[in-house]
C-alpha positions as CSV (number, residue, x, y, z in Angstrom):
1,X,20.5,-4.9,-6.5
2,X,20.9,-1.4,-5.2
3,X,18.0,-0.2,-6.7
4,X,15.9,-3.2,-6.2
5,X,16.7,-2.3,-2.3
6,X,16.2,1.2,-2.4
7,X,12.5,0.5,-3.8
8,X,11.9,-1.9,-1.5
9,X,12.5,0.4,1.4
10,X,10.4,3.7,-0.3
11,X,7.8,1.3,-0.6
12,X,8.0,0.3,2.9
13,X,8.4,3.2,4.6
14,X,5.6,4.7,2.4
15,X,2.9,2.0,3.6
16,X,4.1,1.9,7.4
17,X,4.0,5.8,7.1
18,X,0.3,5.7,5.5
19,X,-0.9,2.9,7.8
20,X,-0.1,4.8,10.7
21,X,-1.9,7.7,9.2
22,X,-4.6,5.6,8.2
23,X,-5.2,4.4,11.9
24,X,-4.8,7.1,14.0
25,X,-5.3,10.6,11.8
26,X,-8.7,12.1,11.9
27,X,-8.7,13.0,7.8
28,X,-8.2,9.4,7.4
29,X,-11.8,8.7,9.0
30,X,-14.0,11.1,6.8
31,X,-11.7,9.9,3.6
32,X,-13.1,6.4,4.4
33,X,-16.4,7.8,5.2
34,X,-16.0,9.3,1.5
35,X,-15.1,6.2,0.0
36,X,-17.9,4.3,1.1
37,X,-15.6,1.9,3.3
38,X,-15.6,3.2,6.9
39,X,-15.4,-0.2,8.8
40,X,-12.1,-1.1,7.1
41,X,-9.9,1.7,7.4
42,X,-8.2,0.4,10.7
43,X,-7.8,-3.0,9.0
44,X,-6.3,-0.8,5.7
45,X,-4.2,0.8,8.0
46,X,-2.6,-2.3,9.7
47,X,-2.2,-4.6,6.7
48,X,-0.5,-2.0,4.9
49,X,1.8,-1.4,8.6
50,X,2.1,-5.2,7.6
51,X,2.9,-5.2,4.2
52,X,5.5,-2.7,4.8
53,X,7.7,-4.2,7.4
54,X,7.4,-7.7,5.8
55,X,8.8,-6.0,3.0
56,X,11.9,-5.0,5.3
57,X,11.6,-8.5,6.9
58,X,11.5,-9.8,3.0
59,X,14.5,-8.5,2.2
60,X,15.8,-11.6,4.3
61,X,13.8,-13.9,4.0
62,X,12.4,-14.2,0.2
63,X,8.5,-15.9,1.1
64,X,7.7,-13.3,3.6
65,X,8.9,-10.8,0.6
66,X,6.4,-12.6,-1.8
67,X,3.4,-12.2,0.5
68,X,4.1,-8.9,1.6
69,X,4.8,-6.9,-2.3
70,X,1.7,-9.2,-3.7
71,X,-0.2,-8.5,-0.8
72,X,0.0,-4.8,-0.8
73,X,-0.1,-4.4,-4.8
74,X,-3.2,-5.9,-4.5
75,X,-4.7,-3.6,-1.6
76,X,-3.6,-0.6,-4.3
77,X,-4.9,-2.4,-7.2
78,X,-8.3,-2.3,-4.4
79,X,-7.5,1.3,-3.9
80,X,-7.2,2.3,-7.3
81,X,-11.0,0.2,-7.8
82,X,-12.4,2.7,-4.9
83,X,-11.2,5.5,-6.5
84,X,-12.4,4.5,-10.0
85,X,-15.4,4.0,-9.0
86,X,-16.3,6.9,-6.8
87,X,-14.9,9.3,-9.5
88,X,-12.2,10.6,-8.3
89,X,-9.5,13.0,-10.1
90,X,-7.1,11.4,-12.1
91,X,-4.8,13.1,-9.5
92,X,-5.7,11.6,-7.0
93,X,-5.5,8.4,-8.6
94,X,-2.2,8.4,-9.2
95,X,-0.2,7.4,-6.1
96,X,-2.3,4.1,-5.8
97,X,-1.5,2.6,-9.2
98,X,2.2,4.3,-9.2
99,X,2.3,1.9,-5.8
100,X,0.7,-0.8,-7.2
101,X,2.6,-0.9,-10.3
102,X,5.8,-0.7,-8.0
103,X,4.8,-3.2,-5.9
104,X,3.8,-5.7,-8.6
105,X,7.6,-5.2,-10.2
106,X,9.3,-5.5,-6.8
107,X,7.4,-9.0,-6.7
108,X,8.1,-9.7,-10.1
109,X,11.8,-8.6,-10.6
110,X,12.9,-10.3,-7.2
């Protein structure tokens, strides 16, 4: 269960860290700009705020832990898309699906 907590929490802490990136830090604007997706990057930026402290939240209360590790696997598993599709480095790829996939076994596993 230690584990299982201790992912929950790098995962959380990860996504409230990038969503306040995403929403306030200038790189964050041409990276959207980049990606084709300009007019969602504040909306990125607060559902994964979102998905990150219902994680926390989750770890109380098991539905609000449900929506929040589906919800932001599948905004990676959207990221990773982007990426694909705009040919990015396989580097650079990486840290979606490595969140994605975490997120999808925190859902699964709890």
């Amino acid at each position: 269960m230690a584990l299982h907590t201790s992912l929950t929490l790098f995962s959380a802490i990860t996504f409230i860290g990038y969503g306040f990136v995403c929403i306030f830090h200038g790189h964050m604007t041409q990276e959207f700009q980049r990606y084709g997706m300009s007019k969602y990057r504040v909306l990125t930026g607060y559902l994964e705020l979102l998905g990150g402290l219902g994680s926390i939240v989750g770890l109380f209360y098991h539905p609000i832990y449900v929506l929040s590790t589906a919800g932001l696997a599948t905004l990676m598993l959207m990221g990773v898309i982007v990426r694909l599709r705009i040919r990015d480095p396989l580097l650079e790829i990486i840290p979606a699906t490595v969140l994605m996939l975490l997120n999808a076994y925190l859902l699964v596993t709890r």
